[in-house]
C-alpha angles and dihedrals in degrees: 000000000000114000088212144346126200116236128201118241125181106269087338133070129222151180143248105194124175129190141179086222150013094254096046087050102055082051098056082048091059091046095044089053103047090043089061092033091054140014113250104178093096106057136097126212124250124226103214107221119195106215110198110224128246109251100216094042084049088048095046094046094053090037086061110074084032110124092188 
């Protein structure tokens, strides 16, 4: 099943969008209007990486500005 398909509307656009469930249609919405709204076709997508924090460095940043 298409998420989405552009229609043609005089002097308008518009959207046919089709979902399994509410929730999954609202979804395909979303896509549907931000694929007219921007172009998509140049970005890359991000890995987010969770990087744990050192415990001495986090120690030493919040002691600094410490006047106890």
């Amino acid at each position: 099943m298409k998420k989405y398909e552009q229609i043609d509307i005089s002097g308008d656009v518009g959207l046919h969008i089709s979902g399994n469930t509410l929730k999954e249609l609202f979804e395909n919405a979303a896509l549907g209007i931000s694929d007219l709204s921007t172009d998509i076709s140049g970005l890359k997508e991000i890995k987010k990486k969770r990087s744990p924090l050192i415990p001495t460095a986090a120690r030493t940043f919040w002691s600094c500005g410490s006047t106890n």
